[in-house]
C-alpha positions as CSV (number, residue, x, y, z in Angstrom):
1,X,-4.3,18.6,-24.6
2,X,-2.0,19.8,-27.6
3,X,0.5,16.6,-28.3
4,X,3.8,17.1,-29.3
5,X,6.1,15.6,-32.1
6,X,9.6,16.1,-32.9
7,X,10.0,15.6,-36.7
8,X,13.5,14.5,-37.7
9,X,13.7,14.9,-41.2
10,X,17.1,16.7,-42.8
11,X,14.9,17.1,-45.7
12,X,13.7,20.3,-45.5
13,X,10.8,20.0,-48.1
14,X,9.5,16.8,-46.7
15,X,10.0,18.5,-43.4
16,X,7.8,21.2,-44.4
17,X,5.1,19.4,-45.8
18,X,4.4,16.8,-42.9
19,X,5.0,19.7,-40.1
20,X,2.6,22.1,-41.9
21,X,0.2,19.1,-42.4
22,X,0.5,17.9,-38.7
23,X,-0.2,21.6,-37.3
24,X,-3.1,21.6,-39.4
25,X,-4.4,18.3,-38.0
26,X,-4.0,19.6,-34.5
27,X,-0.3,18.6,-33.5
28,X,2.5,21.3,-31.8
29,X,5.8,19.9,-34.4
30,X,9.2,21.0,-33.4
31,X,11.7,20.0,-36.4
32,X,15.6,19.3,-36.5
33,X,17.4,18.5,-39.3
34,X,20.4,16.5,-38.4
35,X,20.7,14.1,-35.0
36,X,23.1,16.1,-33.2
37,X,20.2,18.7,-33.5
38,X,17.5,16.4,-33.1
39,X,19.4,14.9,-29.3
40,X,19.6,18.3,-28.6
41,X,15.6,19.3,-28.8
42,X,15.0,15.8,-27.3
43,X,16.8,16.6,-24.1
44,X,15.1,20.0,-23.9
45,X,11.7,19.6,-23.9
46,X,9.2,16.5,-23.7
47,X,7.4,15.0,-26.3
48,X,4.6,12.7,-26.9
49,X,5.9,11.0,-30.4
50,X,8.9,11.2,-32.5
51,X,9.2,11.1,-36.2
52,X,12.3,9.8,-37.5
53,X,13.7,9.7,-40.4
54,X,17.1,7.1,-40.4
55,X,19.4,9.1,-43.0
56,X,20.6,11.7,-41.0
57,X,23.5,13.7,-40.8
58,X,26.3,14.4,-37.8
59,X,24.3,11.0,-35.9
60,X,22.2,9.0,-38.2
61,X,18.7,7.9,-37.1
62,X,19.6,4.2,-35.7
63,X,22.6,5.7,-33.1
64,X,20.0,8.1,-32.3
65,X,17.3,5.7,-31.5
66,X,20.0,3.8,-29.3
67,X,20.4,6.7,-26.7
68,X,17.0,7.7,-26.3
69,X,15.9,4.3,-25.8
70,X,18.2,4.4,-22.9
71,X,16.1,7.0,-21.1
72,X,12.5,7.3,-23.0
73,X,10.1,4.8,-23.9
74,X,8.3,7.7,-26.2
75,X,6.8,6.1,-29.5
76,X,8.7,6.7,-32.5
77,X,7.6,6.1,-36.0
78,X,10.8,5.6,-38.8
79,X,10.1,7.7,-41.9
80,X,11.9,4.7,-44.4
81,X,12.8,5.6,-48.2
82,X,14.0,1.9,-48.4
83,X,11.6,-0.6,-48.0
84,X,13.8,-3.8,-47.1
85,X,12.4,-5.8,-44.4
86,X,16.5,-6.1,-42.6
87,X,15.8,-2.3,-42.3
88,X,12.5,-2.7,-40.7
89,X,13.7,-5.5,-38.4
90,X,16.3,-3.3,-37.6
91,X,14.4,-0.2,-36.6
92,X,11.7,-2.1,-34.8
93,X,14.5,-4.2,-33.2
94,X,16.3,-0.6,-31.5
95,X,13.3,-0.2,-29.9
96,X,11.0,1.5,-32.9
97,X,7.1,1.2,-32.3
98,X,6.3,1.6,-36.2
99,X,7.8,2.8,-39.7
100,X,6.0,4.3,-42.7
101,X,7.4,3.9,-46.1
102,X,8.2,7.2,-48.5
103,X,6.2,8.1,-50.3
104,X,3.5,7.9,-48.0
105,X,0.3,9.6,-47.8
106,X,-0.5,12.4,-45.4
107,X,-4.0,11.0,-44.2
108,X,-1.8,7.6,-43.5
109,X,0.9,9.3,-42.0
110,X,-1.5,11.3,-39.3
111,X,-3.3,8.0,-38.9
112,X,-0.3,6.3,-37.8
113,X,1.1,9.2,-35.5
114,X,-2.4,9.5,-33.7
115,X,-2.3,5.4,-33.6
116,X,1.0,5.3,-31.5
117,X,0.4,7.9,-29.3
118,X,-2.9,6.6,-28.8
119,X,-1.3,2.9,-27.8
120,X,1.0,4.8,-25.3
121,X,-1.4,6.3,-23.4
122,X,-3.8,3.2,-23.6
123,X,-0.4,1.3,-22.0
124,X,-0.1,4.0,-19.2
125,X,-3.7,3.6,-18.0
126,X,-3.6,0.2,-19.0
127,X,-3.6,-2.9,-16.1
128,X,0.0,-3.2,-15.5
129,X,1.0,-1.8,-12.3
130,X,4.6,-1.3,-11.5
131,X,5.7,-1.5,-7.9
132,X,9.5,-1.2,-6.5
133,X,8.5,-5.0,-5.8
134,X,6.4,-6.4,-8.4
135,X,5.1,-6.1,-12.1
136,X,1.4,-7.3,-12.6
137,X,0.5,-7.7,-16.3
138,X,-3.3,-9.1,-16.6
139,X,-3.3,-12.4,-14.8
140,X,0.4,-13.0,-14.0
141,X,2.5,-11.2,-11.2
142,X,6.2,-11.3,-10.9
143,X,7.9,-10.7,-7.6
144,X,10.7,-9.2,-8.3
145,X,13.3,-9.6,-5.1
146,X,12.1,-13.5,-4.6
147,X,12.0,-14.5,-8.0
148,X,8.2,-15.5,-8.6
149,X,5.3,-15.9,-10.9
150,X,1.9,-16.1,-10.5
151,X,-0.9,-16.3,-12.5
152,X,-4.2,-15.8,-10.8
153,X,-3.0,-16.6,-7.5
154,X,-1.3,-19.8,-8.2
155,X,2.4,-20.1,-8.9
156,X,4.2,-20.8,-11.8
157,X,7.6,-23.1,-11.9
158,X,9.6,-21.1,-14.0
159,X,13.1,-21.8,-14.8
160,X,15.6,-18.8,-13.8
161,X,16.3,-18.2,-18.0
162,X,12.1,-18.0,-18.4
163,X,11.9,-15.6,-15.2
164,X,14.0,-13.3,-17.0
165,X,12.7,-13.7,-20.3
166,X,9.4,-12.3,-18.8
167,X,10.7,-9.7,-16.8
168,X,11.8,-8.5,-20.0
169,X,8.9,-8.3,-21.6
170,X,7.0,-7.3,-18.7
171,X,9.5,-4.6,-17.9
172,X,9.9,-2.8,-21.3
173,X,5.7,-3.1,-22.8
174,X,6.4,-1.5,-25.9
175,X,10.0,-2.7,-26.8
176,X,10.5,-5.3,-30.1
177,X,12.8,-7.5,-28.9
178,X,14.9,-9.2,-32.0
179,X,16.2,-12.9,-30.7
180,X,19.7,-11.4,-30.5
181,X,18.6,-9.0,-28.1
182,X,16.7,-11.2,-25.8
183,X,19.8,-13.4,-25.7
184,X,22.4,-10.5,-24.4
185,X,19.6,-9.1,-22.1
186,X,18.5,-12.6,-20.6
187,X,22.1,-14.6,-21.1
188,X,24.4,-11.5,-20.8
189,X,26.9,-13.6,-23.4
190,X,27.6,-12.9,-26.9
191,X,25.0,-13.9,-29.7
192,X,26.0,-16.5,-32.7
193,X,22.9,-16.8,-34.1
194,X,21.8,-19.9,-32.4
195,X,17.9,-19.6,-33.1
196,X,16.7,-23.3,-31.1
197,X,17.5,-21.8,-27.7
198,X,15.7,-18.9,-27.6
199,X,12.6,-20.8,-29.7
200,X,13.1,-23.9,-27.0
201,X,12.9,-21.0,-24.1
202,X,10.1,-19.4,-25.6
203,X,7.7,-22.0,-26.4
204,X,8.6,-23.5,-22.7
205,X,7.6,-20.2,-21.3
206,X,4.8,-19.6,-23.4
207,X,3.3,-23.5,-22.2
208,X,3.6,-22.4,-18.5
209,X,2.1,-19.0,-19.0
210,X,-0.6,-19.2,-21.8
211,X,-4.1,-20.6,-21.9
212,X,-3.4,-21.6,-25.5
213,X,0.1,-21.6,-26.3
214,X,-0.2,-21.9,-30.1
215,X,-2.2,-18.9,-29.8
216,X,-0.3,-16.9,-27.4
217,X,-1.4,-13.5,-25.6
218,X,1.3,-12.5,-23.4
219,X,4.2,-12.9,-25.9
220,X,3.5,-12.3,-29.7
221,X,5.9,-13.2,-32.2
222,X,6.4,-10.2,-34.9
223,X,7.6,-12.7,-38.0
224,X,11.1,-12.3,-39.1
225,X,11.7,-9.2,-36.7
226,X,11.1,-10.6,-32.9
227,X,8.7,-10.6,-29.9
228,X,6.6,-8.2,-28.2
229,X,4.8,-8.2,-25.2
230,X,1.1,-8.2,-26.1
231,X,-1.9,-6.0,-25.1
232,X,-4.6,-6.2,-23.1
């Protein structure tokens, strides 16, 4: 089956070369060349990976990421020209599943693009089930209307705070989650960059949930950008 990208790039050289260098390796590209333009191709059709450059005019890459992360979990890749780790955090942060640096290669670039597509369709016929009443990821099950963990059949006494914190995770597989954002999604209160709780919460969480919590496998730690629920 053909897969499809949407290439948002408002320059319209590098737009050329990566589209005419995708078709060639197999891929159906659709460009735009601005985010208004870009939201407006997203909504019509569906597609299987986004390329996205953040410099964009009418709605810059980052606002754009925002609102299609309310609706899609689709993999995007950030085509960077800067190569500042706050950038990177950022983009991973909103919700990006990887970022290439420019200049890049065209062999890298394709590798990526068939890398990320490849990881969402391993996560869709992966192990985790969702059901109107529980998650299962690997070993653990969370029951959603009563509140519960378990991990091969036995429960786990987790706080209320930890409970969410995994729901999280288990609820959105391929999100980055930055500390700032676990904190308004679990604590619904404004951030003030108070690292110790959400370290405290996590390595709690990770000693109920983990064989070997210094090497964890449900929850990995991305360094200096966040978490990220781990594969399997």
């Amino acid at each position: 089956m053909e897969k499809t990208i949407l290439l948002i790039e408002d320059d319209r050289s590098i737009s050329e070369m990566v589209g005419n260098y995708l078709t060639k390796e197999g891929f159906k590209v659709i460009s735009a060349f601005d985010g208004e333009e870009a939201l407006n191709k997203f909504h019509q059709s569906s597609f299987h990976l986004i390329l996205l450059d953040l410099m964009l005019p009418k709605l810059n890459g980052m606002d754009f990421l925002k609102i299609i992360r309310e609706k899609s979990l689709v993999p995007v890749l950030i085509l960077s020209a800067k190569d500042g780790e706050v950038e990177k955090a950022l983009g991973l942060g909103f919700g990006a599943d990887d970022y290439i640096t420019k200049p890049f290669s065209m062999i890298e670039l394709a590798a990526r693009v068939r890398a990320a597509i490849r990881r969402a369709i391993d996560y869709s016929n992966s192990e985790m089930i969702k059901k109107p009443d529980k998650i299962i990821v690997h070993e653990i099950t969370l029951d959603i209307h009563n509140f519960l963990a378990e991990k091969n059949g036995k429960e786990i006494k987790l706080t209320f705070k930890e409970w969410k914190i995994l729901k999280l995770f288990f609820m959105n597989p391929k999100r980055v989650f930055t500390k700032e954002q676990i904190y308004h999604s679990v604590w619904e209160e404004d951030y003030y960059g108070d690292e110790n709780i959400i370290n405290v919460h996590m390595r709690r969480l990770r000693e109920k949930i983990e064989d070997d919590p210094s090497s964890p496998h449900y929850i990995k730690t991305l360094w200096g950008i966040g978490y990220r629920l781990g594969e399997f």
